[in-house]
C-alpha positions as CSV (number, residue, x, y, z in Angstrom):
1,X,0.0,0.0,0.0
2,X,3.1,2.3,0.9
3,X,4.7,1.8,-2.1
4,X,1.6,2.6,-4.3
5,X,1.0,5.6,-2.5
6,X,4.8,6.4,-2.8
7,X,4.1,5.7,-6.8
8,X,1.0,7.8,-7.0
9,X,2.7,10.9,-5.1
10,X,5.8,10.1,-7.5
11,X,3.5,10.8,-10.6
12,X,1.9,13.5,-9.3
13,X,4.9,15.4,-8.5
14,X,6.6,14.4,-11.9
15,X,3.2,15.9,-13.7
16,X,3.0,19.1,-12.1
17,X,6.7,19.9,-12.9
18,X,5.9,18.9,-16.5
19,X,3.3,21.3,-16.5
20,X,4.9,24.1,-14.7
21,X,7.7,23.7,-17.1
22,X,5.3,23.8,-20.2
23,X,3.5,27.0,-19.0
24,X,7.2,28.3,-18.9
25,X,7.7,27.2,-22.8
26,X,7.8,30.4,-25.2
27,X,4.8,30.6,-27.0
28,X,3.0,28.0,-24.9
29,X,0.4,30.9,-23.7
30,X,-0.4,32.0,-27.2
31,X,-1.2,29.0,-28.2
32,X,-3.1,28.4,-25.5
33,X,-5.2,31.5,-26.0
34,X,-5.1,30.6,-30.0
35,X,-7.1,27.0,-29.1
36,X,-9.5,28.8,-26.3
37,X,-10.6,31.6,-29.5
38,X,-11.1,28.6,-32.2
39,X,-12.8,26.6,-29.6
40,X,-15.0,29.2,-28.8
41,X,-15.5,30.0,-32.8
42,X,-16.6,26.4,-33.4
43,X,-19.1,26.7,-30.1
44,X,-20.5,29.9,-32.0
45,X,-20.8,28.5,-35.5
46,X,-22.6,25.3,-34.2
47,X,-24.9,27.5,-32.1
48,X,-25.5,29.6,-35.0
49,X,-26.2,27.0,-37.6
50,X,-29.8,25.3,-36.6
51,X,-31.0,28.9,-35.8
52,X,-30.3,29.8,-39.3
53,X,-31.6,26.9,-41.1
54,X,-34.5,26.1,-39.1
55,X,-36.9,28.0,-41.1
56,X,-36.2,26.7,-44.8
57,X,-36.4,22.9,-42.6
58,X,-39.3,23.4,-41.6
59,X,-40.6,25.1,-44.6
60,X,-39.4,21.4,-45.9
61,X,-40.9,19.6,-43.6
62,X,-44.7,21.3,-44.3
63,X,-44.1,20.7,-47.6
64,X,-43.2,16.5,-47.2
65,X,-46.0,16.3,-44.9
66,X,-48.7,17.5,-47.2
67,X,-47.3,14.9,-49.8
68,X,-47.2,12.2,-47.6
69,X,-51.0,13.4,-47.3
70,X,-51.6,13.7,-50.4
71,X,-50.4,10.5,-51.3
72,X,-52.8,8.8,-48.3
73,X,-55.7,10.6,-50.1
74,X,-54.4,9.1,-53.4
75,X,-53.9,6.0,-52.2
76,X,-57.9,5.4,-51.0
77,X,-59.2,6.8,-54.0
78,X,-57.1,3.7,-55.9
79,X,-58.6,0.2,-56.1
80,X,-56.0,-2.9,-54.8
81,X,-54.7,-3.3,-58.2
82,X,-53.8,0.1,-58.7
83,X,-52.7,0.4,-54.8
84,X,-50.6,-2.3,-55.3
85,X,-49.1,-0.8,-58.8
86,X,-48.3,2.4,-57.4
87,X,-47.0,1.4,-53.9
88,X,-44.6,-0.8,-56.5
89,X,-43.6,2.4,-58.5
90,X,-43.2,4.0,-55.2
91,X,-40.6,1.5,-54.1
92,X,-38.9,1.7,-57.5
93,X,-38.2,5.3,-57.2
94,X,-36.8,4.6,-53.4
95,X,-34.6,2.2,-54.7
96,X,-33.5,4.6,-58.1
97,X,-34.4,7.8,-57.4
98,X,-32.5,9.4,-60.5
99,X,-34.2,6.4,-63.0
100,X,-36.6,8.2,-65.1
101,X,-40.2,7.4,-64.3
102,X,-42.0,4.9,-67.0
């Protein structure tokens, strides 16, 4: 148990003479300050990002949802043949979405 302890204590002393050495370095600081003003850049462009977009996304997403009604509505007016012809062209395009449509 001594001897860890004597280990840990070891470590500890041998890091915080590292780092008091590195703080030391030339140029160490303005660094430092260099990755604390790109770090907070990033922080600010990711904050900024889904405030800017939101609108034209959900714009989008009104859009897809009256298609996906429309396509209900479309769907019920269809007897099973045809149901089962277009829910078949339907997966076609999924699977090929730049194939032209026959």
């Amino acid at each position: 148990m001594r001897a860890r302890d004597h280990a840990i204590q070891a470590g500890q002393v041998r890091r915080q003479t590292l780092q008091h050495r590195l703080h030391r370095a030339p140029g160490y600081a303005a660094k430092h300050r260099q990755a604390a003003a790109l770090d907070s850049s990033i922080r600010a462009h990711s904050e900024r990002v889904p405030t800017r977009y939101r609108r034209p996304m959900d714009r989008l997403q009104q859009v897809l949802n009256r298609q996906g009604h429309e396509y209900q509505a479309l769907r019920q007016r269809l007897d099973a043949a045809q149901q089962t012809a277009l829910a078949s062209q339907r997966d076609r395009i999924r699977r090929s979405p730049c194939q032209p449509v026959e």
